[in-house]
N, C-alpha and C positions, 0 to 999 in steps of 0.2 A: 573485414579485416581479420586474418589471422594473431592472435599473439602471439609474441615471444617468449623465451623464456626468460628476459630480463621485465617484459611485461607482465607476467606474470609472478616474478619474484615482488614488482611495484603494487600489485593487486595484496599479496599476501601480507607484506606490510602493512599493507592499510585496514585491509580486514581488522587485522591486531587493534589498530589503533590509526584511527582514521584524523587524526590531528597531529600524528606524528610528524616531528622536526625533519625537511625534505633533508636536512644533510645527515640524519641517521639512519633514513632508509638509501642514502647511496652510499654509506660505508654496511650497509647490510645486500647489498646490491650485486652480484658480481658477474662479469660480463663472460666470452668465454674463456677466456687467458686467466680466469681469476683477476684481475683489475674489476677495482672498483670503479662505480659511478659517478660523475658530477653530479652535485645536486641539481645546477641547471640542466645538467642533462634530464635528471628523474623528472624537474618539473616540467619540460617540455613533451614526455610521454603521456604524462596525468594529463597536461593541456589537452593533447592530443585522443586520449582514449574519451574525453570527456565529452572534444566535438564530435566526435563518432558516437556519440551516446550509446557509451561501450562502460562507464564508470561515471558513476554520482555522488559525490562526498557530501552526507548531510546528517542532519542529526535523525536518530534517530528512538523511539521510544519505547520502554518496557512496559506492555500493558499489562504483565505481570507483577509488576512493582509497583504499579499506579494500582491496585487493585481492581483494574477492571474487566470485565470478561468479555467474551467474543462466541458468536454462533459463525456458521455456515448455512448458507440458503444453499439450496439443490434445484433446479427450476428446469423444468422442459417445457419451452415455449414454439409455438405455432411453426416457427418458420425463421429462416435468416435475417429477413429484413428486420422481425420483430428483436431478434438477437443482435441486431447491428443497434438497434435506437436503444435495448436496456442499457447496452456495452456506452452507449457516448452518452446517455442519460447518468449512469450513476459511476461512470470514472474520474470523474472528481470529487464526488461525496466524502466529506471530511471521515465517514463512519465507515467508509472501505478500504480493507486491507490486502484486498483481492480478487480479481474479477477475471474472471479466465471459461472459454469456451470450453467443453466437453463433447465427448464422443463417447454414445452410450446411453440410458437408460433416462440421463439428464445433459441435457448441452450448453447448460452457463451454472457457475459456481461462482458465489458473491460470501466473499468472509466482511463480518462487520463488525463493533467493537462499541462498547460503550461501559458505562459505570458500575452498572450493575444488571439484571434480567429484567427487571421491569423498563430501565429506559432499550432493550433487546425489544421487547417485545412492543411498545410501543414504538418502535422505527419500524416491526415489523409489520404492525398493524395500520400505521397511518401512512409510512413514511417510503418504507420497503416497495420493490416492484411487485410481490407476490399481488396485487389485485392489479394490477396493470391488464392492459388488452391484451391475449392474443398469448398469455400465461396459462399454462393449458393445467401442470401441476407442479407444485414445489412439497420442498421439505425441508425442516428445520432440525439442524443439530446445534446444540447449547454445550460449548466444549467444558468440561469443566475442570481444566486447567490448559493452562498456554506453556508448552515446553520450551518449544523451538519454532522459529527462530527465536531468541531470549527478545532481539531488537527489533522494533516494526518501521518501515520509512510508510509513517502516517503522520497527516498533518490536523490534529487534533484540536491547534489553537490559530488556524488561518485567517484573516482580516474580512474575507470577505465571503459571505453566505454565497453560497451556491444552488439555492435549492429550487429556483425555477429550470435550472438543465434537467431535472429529473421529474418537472410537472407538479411536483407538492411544490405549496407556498403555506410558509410558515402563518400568514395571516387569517389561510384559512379552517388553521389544524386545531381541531378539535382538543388535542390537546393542550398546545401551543397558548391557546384561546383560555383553558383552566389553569393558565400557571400550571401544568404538569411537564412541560418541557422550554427547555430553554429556545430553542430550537437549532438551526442547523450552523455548525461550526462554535456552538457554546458550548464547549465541554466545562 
């Protein structure tokens, strides 16, 4: 689907303020005669962009204002398949903020987030794909500070542990086991 540019007028509003009153964003709306919008009408495009998972209104969080910081894994692994199972193994990991293939010197980029460096480094050392099979070599950047975006759509406090899709189990984690971590989805 192409947007509009009254689609795109509805995107920019929302940006602003994604809880915004649908009948302020259609007297901010304007079509091309200048007339403004119904608000049923703006909601029916939101509707719309949203089943074309083209738009997702959710909350979303500053891991800069939570005080917590965030690395970058860099990883060039074996082969595709192997980049096809890190990609579904760690896409829902409550500690990813980012998981995207490359072309180049590394071919999957995994941003993660936590409290402070030490629980960084212990997702990296237990938790993390870096020892995974078929992980040929990675690299770790510890950013030390979060600009932009200000807001991450991360789900930090989700109901239900995930951590057998990515092959660690919290029951068997060494740290998990010394009270050094809460584990997966307990921030």
């Amino acid at each position: 689907m192409e947007l509009d540019n009254i689609d795109k007028q509805i995107i920019k509003a929302l940006f602003n303020n994604g809880r915004e009153n649908l009948k302020r964003i259609a007297n901010k709306v304007l079509k091309k005669d200048n007339e403004s919008m119904s608000h049923t009408g703006i909601r029916k495009r939101i509707t719309k962009m949203e089943e074309l998972n083209l738009l997702k209104i959710q909350g979303n969080l500053s891991i800069k204002n939570l005080k917590y910081t965030a690395a970058i894994l860099l990883m060039k692994l074996e082969n595709f398949e192997i980049i096809k199972n890190v990609t579904e193994a760690y896409e829902d990991c409550p500690r990813v903020f980012m998981l995207a293939q490359l072309s180049g010197q590394y071919n999957l980029i995994l941003g993660i987030v936590g409290q402070n460096l030490e629980v960084l480094q212990r997702y990296l050392n237990y938790c993390g794909p870096s020892n995974k099979k078929g992980v040929l070599h990675t690299e770790v950047l510890f950013l030390s500070s979060f600009n932009t975006p200000k807001f991450l759509p991360i789900n930090l406090y989700g109901d239900i542990s995930v951590e057998s899709k990515c092959g660690n189990l919290c029951k068997e984690c060494p740290a998990f086991l010394d009270g050094d971590c809460a584990g997966c989805g307990n921030f």
